[in-house]
N, C-alpha and C positions, 0 to 999 in steps of 0.2 A: 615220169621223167624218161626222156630218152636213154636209148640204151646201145651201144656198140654189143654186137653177137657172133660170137665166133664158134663155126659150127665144123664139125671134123665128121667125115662121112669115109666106110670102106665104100670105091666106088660098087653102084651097084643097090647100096644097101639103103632102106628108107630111112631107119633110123639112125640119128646119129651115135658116132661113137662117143666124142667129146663136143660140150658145149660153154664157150667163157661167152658171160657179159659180163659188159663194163657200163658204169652210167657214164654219161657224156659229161656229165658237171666234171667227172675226177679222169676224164680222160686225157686230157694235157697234161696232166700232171704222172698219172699212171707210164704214158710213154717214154715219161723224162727217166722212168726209174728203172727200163727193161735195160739190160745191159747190149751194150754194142756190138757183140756178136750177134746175139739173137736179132738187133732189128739188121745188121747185116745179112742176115739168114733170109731175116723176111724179103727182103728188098732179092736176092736171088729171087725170091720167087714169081717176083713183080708184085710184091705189096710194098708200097712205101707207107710206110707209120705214119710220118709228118702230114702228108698228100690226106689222110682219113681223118688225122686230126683236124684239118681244113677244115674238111670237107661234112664234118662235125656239125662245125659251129653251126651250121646253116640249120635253121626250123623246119623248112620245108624239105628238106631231103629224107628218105624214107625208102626201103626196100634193101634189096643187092651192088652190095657197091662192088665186091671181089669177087669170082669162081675160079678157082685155079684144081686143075685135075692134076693130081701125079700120079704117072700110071705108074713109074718102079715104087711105088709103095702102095700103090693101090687105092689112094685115098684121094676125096676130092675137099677141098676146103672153100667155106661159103664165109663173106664179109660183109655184114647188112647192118643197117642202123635199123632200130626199131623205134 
């Protein structure tokens, strides 16, 4: 089953620090349950939750959908369907 992976890196660093999946079947649903700060938070960051929930559904999609580097925390965040 597919999989949404959310991957937290200190820039720099090969391994990561923090890694969430999500299976794709319960992801519509998962998003509906994040609270509205946080998907505001994300969308600062130029992730739109809704935009990847889309962008989900699709079988053929596969790889990096986000890379967003913050350098005042040092950290780069990677968004890939698997």
């Amino acid at each position: 089953m597919a999989k949404l992976k959310i991957t937290i890196y200190k820039i720099g660093a090969s391994e990561p620090e923090t890694t969430v999946s999500i299976p794709v079947g319960v992801l519509k649903l998962a998003s509906k349950l994040i609270p509205k700060r946080a998907a505001s938070a994300l969308l600062e960051k130029g992730i739109d939750l809704d935009e990847i929930v889309r962008l989900s559904q699709n079988p053929e999609l596969h790889g990096t959908l986000v890379t967003v580097e913050e350098h005042k925390s040092d950290e780069k965040i990677v968004i890939s369907l698997e």
